[in-house]
N, C-alpha and C positions, 0 to 999 in steps of 0.2 A: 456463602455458596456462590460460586463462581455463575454466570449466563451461560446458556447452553442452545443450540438453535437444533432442533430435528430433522435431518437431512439423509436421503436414502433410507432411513429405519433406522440410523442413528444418531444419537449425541454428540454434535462436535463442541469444542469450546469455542466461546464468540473469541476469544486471541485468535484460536487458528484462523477463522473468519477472516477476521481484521489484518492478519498481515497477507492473508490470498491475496487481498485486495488492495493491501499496499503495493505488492511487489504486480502486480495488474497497473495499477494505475502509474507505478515507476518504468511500466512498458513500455504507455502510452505516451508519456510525459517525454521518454527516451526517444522514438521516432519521431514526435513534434519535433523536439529538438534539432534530429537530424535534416527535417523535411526544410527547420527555417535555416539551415546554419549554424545553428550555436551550441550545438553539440563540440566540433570542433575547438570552438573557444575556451571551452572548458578546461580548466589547470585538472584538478582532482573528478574526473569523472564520474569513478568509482564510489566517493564517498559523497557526491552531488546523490545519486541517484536512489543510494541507499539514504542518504536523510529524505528524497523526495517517498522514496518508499515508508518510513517512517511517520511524514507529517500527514500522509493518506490515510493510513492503519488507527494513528491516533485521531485522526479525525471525525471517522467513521466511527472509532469506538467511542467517542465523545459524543456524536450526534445520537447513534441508535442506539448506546448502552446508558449512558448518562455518569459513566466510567471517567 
């Protein structure tokens, strides 16, 4: 059986969770970026920010699911 967190009165799955908070943390990760500069540097932007989105999601789901 999958994890499940109680949120407003209901069940979300800890995935959905987990990628809120990747694509959260590939926000933030994206305006640092642009604040120092190296956003611009960037060859593949698009596919930078979605693995940064990814190694957040699985991060989280690794630390608080044990997933």
């Amino acid at each position: 059986m999958s994890p499940s967190i109680p949120l407003f009165g209901a069940y979300f799955p800890a995935w959905l969770i987990c990628t809120g908070a990747g694509v959260l943390g590939a926000a933030v990760v994206r305006v640092a970026f642009v604040r120092l500069g190296v956003d611009e540097l960037l060859p593949w932007r698009l596919l930078t920010y979605i693995c940064v989105a990814a190694i957040v999601g699985f991060a989280l789901a690794l630390t608080v699911f044990g997933r």
